[in-house]
MDAnalysis code that builds the backbone (N, CA, C; Angstrom):
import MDAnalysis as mda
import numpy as np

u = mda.Universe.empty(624, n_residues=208, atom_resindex=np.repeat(np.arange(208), 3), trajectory=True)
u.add_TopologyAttr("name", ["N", "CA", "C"] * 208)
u.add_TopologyAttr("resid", np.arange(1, 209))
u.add_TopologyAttr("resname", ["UNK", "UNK", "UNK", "UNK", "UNK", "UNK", "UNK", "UNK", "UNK", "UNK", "UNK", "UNK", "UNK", "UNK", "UNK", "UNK", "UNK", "UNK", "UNK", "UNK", "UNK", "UNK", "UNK", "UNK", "UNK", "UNK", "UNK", "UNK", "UNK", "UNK", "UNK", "UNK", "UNK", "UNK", "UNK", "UNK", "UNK", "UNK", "UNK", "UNK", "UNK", "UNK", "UNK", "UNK", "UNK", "UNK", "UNK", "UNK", "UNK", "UNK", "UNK", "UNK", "UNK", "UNK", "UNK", "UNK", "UNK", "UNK", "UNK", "UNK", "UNK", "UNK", "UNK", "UNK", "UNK", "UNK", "UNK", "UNK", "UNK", "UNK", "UNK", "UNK", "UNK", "UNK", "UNK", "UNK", "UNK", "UNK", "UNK", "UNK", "UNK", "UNK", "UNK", "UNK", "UNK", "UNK", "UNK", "UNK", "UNK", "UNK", "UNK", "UNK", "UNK", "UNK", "UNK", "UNK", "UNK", "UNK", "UNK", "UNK", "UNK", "UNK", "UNK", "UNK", "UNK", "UNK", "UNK", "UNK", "UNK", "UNK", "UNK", "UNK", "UNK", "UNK", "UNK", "UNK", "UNK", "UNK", "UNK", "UNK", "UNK", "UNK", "UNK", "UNK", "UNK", "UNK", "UNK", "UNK", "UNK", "UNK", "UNK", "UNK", "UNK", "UNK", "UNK", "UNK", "UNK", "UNK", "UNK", "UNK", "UNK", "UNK", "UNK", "UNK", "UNK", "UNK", "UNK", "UNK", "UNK", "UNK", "UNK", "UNK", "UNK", "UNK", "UNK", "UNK", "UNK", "UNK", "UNK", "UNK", "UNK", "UNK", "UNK", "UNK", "UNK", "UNK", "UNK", "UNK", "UNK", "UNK", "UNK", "UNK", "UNK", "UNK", "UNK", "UNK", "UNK", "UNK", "UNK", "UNK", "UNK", "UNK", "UNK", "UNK", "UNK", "UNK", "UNK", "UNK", "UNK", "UNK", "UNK", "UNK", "UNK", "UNK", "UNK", "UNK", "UNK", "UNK", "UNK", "UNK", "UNK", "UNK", "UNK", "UNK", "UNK", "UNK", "UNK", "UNK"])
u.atoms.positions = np.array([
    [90.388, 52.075, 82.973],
    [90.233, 53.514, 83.191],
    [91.371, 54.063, 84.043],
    [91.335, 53.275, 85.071],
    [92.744, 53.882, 86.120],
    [94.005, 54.010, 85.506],
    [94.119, 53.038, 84.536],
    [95.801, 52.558, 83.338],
    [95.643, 54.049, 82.655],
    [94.460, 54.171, 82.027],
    [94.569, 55.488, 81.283],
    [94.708, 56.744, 81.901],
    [94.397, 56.803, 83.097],
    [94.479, 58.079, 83.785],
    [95.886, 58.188, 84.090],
    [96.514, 56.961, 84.471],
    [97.861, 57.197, 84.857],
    [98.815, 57.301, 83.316],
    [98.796, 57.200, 82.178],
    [98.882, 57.271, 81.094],
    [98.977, 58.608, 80.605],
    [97.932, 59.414, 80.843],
    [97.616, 60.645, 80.820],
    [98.671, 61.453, 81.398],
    [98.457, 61.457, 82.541],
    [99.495, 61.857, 83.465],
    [100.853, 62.129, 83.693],
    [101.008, 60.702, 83.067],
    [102.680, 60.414, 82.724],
    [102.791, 61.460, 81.259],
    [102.307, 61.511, 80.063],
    [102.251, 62.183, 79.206],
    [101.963, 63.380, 79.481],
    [101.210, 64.288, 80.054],
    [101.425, 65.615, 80.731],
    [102.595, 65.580, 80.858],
    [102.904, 65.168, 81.901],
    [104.014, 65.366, 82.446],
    [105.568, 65.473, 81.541],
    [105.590, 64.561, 80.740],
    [106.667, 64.667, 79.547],
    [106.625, 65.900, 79.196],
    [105.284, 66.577, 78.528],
    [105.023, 67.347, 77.649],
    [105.490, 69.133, 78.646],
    [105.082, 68.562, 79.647],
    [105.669, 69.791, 80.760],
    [107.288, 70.382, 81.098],
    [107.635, 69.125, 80.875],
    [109.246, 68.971, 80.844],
    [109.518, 69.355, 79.914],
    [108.962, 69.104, 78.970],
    [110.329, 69.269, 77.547],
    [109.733, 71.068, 77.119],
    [108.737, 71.612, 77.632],
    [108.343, 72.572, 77.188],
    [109.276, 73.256, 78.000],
    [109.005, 73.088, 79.527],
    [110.054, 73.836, 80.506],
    [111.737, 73.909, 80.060],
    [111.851, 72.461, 79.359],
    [113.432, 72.792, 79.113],
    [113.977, 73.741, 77.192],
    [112.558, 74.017, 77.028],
    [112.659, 74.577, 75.670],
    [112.441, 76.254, 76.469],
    [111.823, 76.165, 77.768],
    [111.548, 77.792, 77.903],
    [111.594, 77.638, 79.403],
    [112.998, 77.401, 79.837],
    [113.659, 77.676, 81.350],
    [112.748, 78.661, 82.430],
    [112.435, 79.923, 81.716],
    [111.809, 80.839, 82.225],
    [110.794, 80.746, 82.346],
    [109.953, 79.895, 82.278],
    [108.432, 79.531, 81.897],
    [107.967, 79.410, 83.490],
    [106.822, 80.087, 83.989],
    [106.460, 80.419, 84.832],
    [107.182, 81.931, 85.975],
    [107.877, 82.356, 85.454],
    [108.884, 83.339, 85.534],
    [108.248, 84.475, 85.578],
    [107.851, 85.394, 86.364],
    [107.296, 86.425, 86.111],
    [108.465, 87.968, 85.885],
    [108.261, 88.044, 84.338],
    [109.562, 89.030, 83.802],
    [109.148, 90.824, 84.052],
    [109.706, 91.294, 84.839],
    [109.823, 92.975, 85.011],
    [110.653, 93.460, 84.286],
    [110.023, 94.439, 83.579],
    [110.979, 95.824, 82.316],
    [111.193, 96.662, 83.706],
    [112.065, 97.353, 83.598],
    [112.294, 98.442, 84.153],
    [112.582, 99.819, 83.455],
    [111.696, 100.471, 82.523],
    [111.690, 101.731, 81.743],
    [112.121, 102.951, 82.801],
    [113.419, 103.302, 82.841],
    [113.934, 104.654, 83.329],
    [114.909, 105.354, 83.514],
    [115.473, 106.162, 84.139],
    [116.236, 107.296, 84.218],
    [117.794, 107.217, 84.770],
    [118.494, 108.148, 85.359],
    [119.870, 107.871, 85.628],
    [119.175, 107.246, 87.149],
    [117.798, 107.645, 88.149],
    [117.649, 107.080, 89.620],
    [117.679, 105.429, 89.575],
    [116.995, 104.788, 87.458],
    [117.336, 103.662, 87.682],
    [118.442, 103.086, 87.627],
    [118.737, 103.545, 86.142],
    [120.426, 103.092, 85.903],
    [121.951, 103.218, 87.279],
    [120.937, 104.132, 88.479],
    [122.293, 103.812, 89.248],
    [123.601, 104.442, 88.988],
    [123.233, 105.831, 88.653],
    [124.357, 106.603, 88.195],
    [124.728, 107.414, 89.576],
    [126.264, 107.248, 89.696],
    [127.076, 107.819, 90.751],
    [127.650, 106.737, 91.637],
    [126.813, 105.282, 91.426],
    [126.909, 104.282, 92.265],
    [127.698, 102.916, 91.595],
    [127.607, 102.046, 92.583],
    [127.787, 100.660, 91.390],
    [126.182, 100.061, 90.728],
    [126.117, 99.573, 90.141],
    [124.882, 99.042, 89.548],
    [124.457, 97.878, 90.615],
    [125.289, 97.473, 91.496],
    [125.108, 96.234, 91.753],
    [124.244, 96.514, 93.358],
    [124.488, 98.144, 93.681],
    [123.894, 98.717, 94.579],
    [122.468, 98.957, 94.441],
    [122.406, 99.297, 92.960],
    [121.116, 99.982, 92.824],
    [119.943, 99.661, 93.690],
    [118.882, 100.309, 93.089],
    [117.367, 100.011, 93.842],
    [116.640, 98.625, 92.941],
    [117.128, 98.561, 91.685],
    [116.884, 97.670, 90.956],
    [117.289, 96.638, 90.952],
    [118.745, 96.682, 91.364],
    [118.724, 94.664, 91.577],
    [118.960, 94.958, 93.470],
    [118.557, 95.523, 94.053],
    [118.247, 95.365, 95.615],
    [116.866, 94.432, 95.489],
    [116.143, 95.226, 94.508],
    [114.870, 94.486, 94.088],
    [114.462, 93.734, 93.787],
    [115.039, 93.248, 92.928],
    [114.949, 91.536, 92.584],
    [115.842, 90.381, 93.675],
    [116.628, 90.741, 94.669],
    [117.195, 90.152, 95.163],
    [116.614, 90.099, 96.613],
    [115.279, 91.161, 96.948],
    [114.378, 90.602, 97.656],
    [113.486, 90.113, 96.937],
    [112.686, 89.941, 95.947],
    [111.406, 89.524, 95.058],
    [111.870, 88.134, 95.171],
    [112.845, 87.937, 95.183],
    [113.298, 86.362, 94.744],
    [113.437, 85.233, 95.595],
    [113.016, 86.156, 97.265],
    [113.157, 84.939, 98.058],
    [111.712, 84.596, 98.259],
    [111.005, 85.251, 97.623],
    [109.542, 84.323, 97.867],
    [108.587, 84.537, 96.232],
    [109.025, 84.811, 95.259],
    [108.888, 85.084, 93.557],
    [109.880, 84.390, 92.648],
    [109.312, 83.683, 91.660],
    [110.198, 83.643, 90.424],
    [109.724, 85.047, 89.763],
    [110.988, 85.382, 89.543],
    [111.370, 87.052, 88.875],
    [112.755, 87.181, 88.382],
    [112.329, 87.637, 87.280],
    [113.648, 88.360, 86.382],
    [113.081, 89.851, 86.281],
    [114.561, 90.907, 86.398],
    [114.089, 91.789, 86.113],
    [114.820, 92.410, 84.968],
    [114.890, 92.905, 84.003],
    [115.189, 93.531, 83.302],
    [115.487, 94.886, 83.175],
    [116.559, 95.498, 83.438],
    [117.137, 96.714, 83.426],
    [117.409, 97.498, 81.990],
    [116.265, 98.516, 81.739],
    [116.999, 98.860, 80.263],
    [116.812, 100.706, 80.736],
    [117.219, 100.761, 81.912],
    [116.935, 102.457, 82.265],
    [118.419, 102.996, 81.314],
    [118.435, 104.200, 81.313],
    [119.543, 105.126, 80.567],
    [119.613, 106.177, 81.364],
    [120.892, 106.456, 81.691],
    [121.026, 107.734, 82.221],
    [120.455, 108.668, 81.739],
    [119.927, 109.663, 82.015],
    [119.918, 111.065, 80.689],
    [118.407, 110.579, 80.149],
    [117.879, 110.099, 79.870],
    [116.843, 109.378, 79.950],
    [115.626, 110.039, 79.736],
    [115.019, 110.316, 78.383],
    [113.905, 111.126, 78.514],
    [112.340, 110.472, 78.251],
    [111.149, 110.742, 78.697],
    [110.236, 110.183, 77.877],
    [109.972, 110.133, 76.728],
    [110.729, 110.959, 75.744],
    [110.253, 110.558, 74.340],
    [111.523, 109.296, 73.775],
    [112.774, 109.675, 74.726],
    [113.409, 108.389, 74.713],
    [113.112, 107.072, 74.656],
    [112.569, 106.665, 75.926],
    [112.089, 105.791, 76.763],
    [110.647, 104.992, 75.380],
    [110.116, 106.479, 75.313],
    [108.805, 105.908, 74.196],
    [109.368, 105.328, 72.652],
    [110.395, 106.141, 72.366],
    [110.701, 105.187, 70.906],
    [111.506, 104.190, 71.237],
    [112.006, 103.555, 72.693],
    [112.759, 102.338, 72.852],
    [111.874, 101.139, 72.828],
    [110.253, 101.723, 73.771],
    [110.244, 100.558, 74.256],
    [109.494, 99.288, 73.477],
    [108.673, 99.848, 72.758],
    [108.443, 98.855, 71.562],
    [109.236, 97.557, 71.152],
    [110.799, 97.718, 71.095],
    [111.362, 96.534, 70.714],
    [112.043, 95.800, 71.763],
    [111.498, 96.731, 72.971],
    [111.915, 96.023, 74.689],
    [111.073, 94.821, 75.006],
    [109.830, 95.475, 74.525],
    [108.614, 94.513, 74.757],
    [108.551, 93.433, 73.669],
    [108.992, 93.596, 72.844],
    [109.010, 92.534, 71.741],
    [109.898, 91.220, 72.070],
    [111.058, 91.989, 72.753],
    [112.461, 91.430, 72.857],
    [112.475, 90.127, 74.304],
    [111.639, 91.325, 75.108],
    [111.179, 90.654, 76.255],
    [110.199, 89.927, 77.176],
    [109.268, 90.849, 76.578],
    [107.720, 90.095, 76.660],
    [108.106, 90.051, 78.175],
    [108.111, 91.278, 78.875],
    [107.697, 90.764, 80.193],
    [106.494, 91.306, 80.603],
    [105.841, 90.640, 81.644],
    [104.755, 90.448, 82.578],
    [103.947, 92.193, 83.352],
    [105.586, 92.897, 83.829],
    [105.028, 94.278, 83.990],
    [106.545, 95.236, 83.533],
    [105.758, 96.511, 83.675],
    [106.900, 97.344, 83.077],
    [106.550, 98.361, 84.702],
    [107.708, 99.013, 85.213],
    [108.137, 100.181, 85.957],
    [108.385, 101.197, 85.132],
    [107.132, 101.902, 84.924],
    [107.228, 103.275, 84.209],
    [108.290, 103.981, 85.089],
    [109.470, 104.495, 85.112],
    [109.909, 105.840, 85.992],
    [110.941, 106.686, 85.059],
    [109.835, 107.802, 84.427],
    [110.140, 108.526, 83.359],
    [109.786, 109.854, 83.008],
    [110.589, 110.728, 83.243],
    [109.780, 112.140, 83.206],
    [110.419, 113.357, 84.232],
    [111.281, 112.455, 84.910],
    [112.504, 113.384, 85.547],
    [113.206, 114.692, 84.565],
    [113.790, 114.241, 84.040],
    [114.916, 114.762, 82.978],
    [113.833, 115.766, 81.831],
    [112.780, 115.073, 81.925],
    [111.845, 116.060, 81.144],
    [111.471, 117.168, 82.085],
    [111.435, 117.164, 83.133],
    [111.146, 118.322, 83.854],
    [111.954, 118.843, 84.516],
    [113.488, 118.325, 84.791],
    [114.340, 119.185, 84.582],
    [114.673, 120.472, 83.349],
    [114.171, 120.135, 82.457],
    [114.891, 120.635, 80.915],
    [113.693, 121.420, 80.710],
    [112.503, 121.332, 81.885],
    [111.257, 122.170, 81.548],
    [110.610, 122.212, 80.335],
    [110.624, 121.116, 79.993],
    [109.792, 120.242, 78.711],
    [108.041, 120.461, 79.233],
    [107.572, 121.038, 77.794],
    [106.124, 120.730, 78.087],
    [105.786, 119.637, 78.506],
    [104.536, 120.280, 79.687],
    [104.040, 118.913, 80.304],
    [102.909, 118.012, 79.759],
    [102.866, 118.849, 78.102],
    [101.784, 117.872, 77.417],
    [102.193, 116.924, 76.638],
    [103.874, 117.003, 76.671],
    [104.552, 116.157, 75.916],
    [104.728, 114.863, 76.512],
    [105.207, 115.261, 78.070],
    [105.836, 114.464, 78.962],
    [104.119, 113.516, 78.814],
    [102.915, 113.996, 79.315],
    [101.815, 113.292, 78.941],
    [101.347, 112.309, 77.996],
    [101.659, 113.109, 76.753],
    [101.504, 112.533, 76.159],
    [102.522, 111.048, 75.807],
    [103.410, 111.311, 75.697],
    [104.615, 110.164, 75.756],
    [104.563, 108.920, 76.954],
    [103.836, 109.283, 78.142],
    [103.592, 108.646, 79.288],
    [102.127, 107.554, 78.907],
    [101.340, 108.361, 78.475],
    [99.976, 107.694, 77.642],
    [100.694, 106.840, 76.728],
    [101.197, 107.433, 75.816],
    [101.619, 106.063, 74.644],
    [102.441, 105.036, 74.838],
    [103.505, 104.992, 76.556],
    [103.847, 103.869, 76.636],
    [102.779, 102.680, 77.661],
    [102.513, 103.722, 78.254],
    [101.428, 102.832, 79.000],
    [100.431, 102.100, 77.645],
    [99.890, 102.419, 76.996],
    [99.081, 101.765, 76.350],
    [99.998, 100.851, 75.083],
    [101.246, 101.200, 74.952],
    [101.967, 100.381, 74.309],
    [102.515, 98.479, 74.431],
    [102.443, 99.091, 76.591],
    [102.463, 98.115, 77.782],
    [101.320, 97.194, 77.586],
    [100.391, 98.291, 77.423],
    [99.166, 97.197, 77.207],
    [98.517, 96.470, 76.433],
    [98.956, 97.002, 75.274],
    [98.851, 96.731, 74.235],
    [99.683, 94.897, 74.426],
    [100.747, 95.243, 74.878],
    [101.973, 93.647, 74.849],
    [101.661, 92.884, 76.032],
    [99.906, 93.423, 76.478],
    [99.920, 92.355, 77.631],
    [100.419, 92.534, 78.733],
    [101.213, 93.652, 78.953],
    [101.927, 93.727, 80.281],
    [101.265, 94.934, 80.818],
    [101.174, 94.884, 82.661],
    [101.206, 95.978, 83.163],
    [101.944, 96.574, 84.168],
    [101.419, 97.889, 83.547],
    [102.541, 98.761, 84.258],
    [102.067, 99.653, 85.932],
    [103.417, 99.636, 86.376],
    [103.725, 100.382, 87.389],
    [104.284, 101.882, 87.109],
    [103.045, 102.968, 87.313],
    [103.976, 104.111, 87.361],
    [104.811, 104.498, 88.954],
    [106.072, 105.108, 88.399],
    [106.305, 105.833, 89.202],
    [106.191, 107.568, 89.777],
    [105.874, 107.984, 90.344],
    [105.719, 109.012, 90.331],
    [106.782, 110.113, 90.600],
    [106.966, 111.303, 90.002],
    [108.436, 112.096, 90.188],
    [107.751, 113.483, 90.715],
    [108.838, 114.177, 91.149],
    [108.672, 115.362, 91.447],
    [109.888, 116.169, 91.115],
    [109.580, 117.597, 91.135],
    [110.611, 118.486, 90.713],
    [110.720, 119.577, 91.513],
    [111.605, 120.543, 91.650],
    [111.558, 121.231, 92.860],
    [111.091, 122.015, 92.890],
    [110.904, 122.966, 93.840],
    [109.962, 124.302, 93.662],
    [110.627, 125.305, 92.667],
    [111.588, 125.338, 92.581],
    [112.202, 126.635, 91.972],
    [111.857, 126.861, 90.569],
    [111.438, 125.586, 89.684],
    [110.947, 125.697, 88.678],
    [109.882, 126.451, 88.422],
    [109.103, 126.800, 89.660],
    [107.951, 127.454, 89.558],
    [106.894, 127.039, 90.180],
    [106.252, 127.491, 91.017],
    [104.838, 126.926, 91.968],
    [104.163, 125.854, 91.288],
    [104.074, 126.323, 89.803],
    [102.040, 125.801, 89.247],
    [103.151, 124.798, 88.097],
    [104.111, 125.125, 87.884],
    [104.631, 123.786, 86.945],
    [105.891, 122.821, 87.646],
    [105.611, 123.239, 88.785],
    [105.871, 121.997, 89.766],
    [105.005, 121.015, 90.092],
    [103.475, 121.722, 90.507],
    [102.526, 121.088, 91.013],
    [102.145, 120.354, 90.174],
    [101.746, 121.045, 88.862],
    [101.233, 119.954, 87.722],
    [101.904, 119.199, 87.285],
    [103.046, 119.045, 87.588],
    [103.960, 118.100, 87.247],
    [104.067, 116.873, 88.187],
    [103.960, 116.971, 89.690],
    [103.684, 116.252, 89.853],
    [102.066, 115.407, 89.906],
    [100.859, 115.695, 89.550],
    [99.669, 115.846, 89.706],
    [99.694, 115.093, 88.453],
    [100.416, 115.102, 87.414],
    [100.247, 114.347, 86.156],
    [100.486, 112.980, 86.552],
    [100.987, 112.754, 87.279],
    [101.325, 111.093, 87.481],
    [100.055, 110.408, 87.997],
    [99.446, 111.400, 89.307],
    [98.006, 110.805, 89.757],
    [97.173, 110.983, 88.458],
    [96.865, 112.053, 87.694],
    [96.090, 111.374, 86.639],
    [95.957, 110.564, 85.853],
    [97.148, 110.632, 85.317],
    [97.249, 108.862, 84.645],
    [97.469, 107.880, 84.882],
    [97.478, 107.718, 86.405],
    [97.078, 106.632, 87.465],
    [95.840, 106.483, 87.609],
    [95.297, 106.988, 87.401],
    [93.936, 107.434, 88.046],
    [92.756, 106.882, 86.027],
    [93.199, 107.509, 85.537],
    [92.668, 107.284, 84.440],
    [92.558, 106.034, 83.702],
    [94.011, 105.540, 83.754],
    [94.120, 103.881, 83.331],
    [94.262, 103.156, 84.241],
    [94.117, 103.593, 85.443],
    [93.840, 102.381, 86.397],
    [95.166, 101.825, 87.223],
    [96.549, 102.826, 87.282],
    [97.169, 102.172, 87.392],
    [97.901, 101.740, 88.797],
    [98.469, 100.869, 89.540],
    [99.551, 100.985, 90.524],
    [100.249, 102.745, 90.564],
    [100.208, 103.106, 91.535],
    [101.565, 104.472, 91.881],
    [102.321, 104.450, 92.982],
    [103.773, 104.712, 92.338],
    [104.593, 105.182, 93.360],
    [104.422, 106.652, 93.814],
    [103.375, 107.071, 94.925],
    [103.606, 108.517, 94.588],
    [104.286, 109.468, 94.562],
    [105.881, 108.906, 94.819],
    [106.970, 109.566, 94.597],
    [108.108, 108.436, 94.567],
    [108.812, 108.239, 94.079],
    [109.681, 107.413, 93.930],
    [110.712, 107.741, 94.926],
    [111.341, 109.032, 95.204],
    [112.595, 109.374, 95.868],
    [111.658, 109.770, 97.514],
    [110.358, 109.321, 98.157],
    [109.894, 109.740, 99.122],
    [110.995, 109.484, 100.540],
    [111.094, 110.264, 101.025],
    [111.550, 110.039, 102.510],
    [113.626, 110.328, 102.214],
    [113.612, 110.584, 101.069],
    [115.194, 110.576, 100.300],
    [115.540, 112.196, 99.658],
    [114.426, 112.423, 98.945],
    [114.477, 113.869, 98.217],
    [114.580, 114.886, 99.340],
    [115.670, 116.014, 99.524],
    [115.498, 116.779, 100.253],
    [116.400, 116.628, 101.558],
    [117.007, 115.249, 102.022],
    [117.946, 114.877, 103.098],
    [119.408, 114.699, 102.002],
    [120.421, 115.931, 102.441],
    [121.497, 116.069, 102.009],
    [122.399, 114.768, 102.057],
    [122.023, 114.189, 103.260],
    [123.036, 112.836, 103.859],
    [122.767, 111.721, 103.016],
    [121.209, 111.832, 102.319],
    [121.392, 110.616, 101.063],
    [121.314, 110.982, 99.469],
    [121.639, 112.190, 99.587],
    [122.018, 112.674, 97.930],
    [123.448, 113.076, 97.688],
    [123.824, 112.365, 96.295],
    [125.380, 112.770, 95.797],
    [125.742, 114.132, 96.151],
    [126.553, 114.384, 95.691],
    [126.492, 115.984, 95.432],
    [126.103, 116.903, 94.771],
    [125.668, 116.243, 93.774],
    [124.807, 116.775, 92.585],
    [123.496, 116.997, 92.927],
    [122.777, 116.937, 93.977],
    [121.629, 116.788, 95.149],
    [120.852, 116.261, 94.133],
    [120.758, 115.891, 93.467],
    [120.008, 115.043, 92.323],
    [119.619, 113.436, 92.109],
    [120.528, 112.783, 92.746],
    [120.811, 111.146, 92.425],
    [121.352, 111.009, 94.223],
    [120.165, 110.222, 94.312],
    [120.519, 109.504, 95.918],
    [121.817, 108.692, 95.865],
    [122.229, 108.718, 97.312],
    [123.528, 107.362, 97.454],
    [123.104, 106.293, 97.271],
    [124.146, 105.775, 97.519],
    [124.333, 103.916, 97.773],
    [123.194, 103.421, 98.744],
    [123.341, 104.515, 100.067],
    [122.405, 104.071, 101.059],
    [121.033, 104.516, 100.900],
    [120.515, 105.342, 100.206],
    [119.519, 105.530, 100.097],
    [118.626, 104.676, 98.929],
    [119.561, 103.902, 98.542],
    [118.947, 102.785, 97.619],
    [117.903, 101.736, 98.280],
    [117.830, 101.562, 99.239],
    [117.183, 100.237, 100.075],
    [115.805, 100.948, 100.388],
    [115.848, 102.093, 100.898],
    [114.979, 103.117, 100.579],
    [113.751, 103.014, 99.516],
    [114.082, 103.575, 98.408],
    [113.710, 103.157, 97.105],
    [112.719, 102.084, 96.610],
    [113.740, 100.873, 97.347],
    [112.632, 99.587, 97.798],
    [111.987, 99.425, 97.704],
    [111.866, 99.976, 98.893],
    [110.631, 100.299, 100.423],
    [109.110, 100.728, 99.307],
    [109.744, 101.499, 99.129],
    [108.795, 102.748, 98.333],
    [107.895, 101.858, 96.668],
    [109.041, 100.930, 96.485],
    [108.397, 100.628, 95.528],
    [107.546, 98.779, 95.716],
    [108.484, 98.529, 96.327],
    [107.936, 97.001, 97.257],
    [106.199, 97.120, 97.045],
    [106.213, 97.671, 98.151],
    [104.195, 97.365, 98.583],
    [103.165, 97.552, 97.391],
    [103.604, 98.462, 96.230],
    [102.686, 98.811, 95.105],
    [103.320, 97.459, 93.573],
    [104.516, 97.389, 93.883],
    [104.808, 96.202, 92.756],
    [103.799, 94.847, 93.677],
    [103.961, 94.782, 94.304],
    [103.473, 93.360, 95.423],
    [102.587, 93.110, 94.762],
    [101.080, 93.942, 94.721],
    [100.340, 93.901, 94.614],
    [99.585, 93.545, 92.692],
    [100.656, 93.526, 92.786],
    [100.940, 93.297, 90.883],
    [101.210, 91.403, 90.513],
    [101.772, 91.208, 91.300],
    [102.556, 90.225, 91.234],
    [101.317, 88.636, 91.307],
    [101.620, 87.944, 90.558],
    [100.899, 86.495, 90.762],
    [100.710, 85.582, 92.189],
])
């Protein structure tokens, strides 16, 4: 009995190896990152971003890959006919919704931006993965009541499917001149670590 147990064992163990060296990544917990020019790191180097700041803390106590497929310019109905073959391609573990900026710049209905936000989330879920929204805001000038509901859409469909929220992605950044380009639109370099911060404690809680 003891010969066979150690038998066993030894054979696990083969079978563990050769699987691991057929799929390196195996135990790997893989992050999509679905978003905008704040992900893609436009104005900056990429290497600054908030996105690989992110994985380059996740990694001293996580196996994590993250996957960057944000686009500048970047819209939710964008984002929604990409991500289908993201998730196919990648099969990762969770997705960072942060999508819906650029739609409310351009003052896009907010039943669109909704709706498009619903169909990737359940697209996410559909592939097994879950998601992290982020939450955006837009400025007042657009208008009192389609500011507010604009941002108020993110808590509902947090709220509805259950999800993690950033309740603002750019918090403690939006609004201080000293960490926005000039375009007062896209934070600096330094306000990237920031970003983090903001998104750290609600991914955490996601994580294996």
């Amino acid at each position: 009995m003891y010969k066979l147990k150690i038998y066993l064992f030894l054979l696990l163990t083969i079978v563990t190896s050769l699987a691991y060296a057929q799929n390196p990544t195996a135990g790997t917990t893989k992050i999509l990152v679905m978003g905008d020019s704040l992900s893609a790191g436009y104005g900056i180097d990429i290497q600054q971003g908030w996105v690989n700041l992110l994985e380059k803390e996740l990694t001293k106590n996580h196996a994590i890959q993250i996957i960057n497929a944000s686009v500048s310019g970047e819209t939710s109905s964008g984002g929604n006919s990409r991500l289908p073959a993201l998730l196919a391609e990648h099969k990762p573990n969770i997705v960072i919704l942060e999508l819906g900026g650029n739609d409310g710049l351009r003052g896009q209905p907010l039943k669109l931006l909704e709706k498009n936000l619903q169909t990737m989330i359940d697209t996410s879920k559909n592939a097994e993965a879950k998601v992290l929204l982020a939450g955006m805001q837009i400025p007042p000038n657009y208008g009192v009541r389609y500011s507010s509901q604009f941002k108020a859409l993110y808590e509902k469909l947090a709220e509805k499917n259950e999800l993690e929220l950033i309740h603002f992605l750019l918090e403690g950044i939006g609004g201080d001149e000293t960490l926005m380009q000039r375009d007062g639109i896209h934070p600096t370099a330094e306000a990237q670590s920031i970003i983090v911060k903001n998104v750290l404690p609600e991914l955490e809680k996601m994580l294996p």
